[in-house]
C-alpha positions in Angstrom: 0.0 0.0 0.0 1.5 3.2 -1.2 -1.2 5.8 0.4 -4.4 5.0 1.7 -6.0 3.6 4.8 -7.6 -0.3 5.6 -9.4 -0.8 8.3 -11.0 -3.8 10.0 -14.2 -2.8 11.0 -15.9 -5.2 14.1 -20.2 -5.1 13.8 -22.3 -6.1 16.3 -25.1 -8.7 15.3 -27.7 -6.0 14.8 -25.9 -4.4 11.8 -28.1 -4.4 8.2 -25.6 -5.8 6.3 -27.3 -5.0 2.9 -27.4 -1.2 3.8 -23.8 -0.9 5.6 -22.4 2.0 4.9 -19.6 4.5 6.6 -22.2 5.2 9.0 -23.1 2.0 9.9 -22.1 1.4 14.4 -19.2 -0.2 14.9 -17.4 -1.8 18.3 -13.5 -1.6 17.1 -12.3 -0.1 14.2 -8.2 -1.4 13.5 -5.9 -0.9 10.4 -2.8 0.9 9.0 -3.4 4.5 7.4 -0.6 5.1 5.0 0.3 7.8 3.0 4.1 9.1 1.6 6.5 9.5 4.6 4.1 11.7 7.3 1.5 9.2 7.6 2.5 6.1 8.9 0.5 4.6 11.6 -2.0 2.6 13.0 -5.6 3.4 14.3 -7.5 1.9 16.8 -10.5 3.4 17.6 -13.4 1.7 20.5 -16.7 2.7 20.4 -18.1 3.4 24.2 -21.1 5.1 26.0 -22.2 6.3 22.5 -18.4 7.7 21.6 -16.2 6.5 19.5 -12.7 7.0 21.0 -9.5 7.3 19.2 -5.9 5.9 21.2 -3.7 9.5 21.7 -0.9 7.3 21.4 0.9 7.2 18.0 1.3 3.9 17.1 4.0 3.6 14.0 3.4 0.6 11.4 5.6 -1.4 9.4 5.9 0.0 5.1 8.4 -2.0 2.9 6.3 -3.7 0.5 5.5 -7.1 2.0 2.6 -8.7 3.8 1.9 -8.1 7.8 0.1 -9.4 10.6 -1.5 -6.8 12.9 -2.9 -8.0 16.2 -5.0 -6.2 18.4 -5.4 -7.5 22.1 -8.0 -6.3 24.6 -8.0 -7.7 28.0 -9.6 -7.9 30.9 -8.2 -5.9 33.1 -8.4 -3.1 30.5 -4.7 -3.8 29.4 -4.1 -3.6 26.1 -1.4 -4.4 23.5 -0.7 -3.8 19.7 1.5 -6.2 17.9 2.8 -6.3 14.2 4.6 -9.4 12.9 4.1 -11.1 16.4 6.0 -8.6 18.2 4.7 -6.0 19.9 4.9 -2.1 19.5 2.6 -0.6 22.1 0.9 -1.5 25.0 -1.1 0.2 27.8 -4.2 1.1 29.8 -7.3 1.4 27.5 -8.7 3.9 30.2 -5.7 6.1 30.3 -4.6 5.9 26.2 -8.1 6.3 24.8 -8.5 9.2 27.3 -11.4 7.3 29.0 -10.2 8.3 32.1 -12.1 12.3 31.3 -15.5 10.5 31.7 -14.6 9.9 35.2 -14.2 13.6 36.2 -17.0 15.3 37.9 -18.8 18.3 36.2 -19.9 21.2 38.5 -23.3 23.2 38.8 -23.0 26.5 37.8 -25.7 28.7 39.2 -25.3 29.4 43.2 -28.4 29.2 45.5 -30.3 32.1 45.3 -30.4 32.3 49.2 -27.1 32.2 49.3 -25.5 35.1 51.4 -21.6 35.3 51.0 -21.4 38.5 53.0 -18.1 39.2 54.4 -17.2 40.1 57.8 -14.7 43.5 57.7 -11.9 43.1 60.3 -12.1 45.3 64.2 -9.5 48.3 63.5 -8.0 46.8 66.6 -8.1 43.2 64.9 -4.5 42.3 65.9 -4.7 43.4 69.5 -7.3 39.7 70.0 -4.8 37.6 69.2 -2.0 35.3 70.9 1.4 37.1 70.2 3.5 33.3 70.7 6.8 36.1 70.6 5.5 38.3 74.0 6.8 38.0 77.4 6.1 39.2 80.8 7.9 42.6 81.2 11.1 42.7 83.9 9.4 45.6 85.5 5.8 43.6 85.3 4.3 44.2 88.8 1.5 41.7 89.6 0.4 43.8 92.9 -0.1 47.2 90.9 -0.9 45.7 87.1 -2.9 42.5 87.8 -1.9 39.1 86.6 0.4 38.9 83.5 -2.1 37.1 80.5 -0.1 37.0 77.1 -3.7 37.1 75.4 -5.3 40.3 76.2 -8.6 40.6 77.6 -11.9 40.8 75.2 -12.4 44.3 74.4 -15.7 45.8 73.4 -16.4 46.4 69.4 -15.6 43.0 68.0 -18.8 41.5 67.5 -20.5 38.8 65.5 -22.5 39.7 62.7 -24.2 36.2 62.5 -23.1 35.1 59.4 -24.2 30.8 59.1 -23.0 30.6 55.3 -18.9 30.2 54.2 -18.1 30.9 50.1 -20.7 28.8 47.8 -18.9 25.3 46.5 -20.0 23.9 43.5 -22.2 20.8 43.6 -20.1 17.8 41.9 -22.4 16.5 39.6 -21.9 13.2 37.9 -21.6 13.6 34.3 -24.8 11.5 31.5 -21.7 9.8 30.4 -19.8 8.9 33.4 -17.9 6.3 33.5 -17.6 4.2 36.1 -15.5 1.1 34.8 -14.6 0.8 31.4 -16.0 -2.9 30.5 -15.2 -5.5 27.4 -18.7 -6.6 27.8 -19.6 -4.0 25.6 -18.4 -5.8 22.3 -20.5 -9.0 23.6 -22.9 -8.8 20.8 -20.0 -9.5 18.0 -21.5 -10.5 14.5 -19.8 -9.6 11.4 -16.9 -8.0 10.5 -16.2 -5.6 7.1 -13.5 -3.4 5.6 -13.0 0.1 5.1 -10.5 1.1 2.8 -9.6 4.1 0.5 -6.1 4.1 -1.6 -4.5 5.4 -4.2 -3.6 2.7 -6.2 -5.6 -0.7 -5.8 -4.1 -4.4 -5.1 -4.2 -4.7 -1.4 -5.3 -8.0 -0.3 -6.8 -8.7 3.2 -6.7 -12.6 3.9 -6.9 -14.4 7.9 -9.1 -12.6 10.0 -9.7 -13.8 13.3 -11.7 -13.0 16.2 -10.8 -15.0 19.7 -10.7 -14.5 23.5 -7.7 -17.0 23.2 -4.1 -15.1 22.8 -2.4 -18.8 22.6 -4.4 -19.8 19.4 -4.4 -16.1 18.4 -0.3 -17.0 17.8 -0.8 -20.3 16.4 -2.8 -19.5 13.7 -0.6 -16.2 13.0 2.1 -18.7 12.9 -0.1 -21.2 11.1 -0.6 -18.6 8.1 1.3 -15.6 7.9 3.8 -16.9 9.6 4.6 -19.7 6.5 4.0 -17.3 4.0 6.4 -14.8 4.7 9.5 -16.7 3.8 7.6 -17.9 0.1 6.4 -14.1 -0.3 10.3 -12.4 -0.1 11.7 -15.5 -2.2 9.3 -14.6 -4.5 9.7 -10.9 -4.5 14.2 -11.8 -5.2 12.9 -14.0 -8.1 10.4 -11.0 -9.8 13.0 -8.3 -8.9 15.6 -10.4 -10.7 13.3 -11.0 -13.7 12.3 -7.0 -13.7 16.3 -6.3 -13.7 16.6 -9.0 -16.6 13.6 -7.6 -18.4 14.9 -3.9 -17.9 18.5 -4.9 -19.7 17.2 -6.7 -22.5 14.9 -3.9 -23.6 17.6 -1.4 -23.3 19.9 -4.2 -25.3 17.1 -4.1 -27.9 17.3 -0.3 -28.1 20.8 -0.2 -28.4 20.3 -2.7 -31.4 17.6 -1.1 -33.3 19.8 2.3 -32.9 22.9 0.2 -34.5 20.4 -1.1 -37.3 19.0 2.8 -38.3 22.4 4.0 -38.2 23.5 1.4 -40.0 20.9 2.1 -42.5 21.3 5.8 -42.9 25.4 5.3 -43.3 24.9 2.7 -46.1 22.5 5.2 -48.4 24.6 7.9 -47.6 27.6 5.8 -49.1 25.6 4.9 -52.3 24.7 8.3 -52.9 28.6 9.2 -52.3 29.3 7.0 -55.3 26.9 8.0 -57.5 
């Protein structure tokens, strides 16, 4: 594939297969987009709580001309990995790299009670003179007899006095979000029934062969093994054997050229010679 994108596209059992279109509700969209030497990656995109949801991470795929095997594996505990050829290039949290985690936090209500008093109390003008001072100590010439007992706190004095204020600044209500998530769950793609292709490209010949669909990672590898793994070997012998023949082909059309050159050369000296002798 030179540019253009293919897709596995996962249906649940619901889907009108006669009228499927790009429209059509999908569980797990998966496939290489490719396109010159920017695009060169690998979507996988969930569909959840009515979203679909696209991984943030860039996931790079493999372009040199040859078949590949792309796995996708989902697992329970919302683990998830990403391997090309058998051999993995990404892995992660589905919650945290398809940004599911943003359903989790709570929204807040806007609008305050309309009761709400947030009235604030000015400070006493004398404001500092009610409080401990932890640095004060009893004066050397402090005398009990003539100025009472020594209290580091002074005394209450008149004009501080409570305005009766029962309500502190307004906080927001946390209000669960209609989409909250509370635990993302593989249950959702339960329903599994068909499975179809989206592609576009620029120039056509891509073939799509092997598709399977298990909870079982084991057999998931055997039957990679099974298929693409004894085809890869063939597939680059192959591709020596045509390169050799396109190198082959290449030389004996430029030997041709070469020889119909020599022949109308040939041609145009020998008439030229006649005429000389005429």
């Amino acid at each position: 594939m030179d540019c253009g994108g293919g897709y596995i596209k996962v249906f649940p059992s619901d889907l009108d297969q006669k009228n499927m279109n790009g429209k059509s509700q999908y569980y797990i969209m998966f496939g290489p987009d490719i396109c010159g030497f920017d695009i060169k990656k690998v979507h996988v995109i969930l569909y959840f709580k009515n979203q679909y949801h696209s991984n943030k991470k860039t996931i790079r795929c493999k372009v040199d001309g040859f078949t590949h095997l792309y796995t996708l594996i989902l697992r329970p505990d919302l683990s998830y990995e990403v391997k090309i050829d058998g051999q993995s290039i990404e892995s992660g949290s589905i919650e945290y790299d398809w940004n599911l985690m943003s359903l989790k936090k709570m929204e807040k209500t806007s609008a305050e009670s309309r009761d709400w008093d947030q009235v604030e109390s000015d400070k006493a003008q004398d404001w500092e003179k009610h409080f401990l001072d932890a640095g004060a100590s009893k004066p050397s010439d402090w005398n009990s007899e003539l100025d009472g007992d020594w209290l580091q706190k002074p005394p209450y004095q008149d004009g501080l006095k409570a305005e009766g204020i029962d309500k502190d600044v307004w906080l927001h209500r946390e209000m669960k979000p209609a989409n909250y998530l509370t635990q993302y769950d593989l249950s959702e793609f339960e329903n599994i029934g068909a499975v179809g292709l989206e592609l576009w490209q620029v120039r056509s010949g891509t073939i799509f062969d092997n598709f399977l669909i298990t909870d079982d990672e084991e057999y998931a590898e055997r039957f990679g093994k099974a298929t693409w793994g004894e085809t890869k070997g063939p597939e680059k012998e192959m591709d020596a054997i045509q390169a050799k023949e396109e190198v082959k082909k290449a030389r004996e059309e430029d030997e041709e050229l070469l020889v119909g050159k020599f022949h109308s050369h040939s041609s145009h000296f020998s008439r030229f010679h006649r005429q000389g002798e005429l």
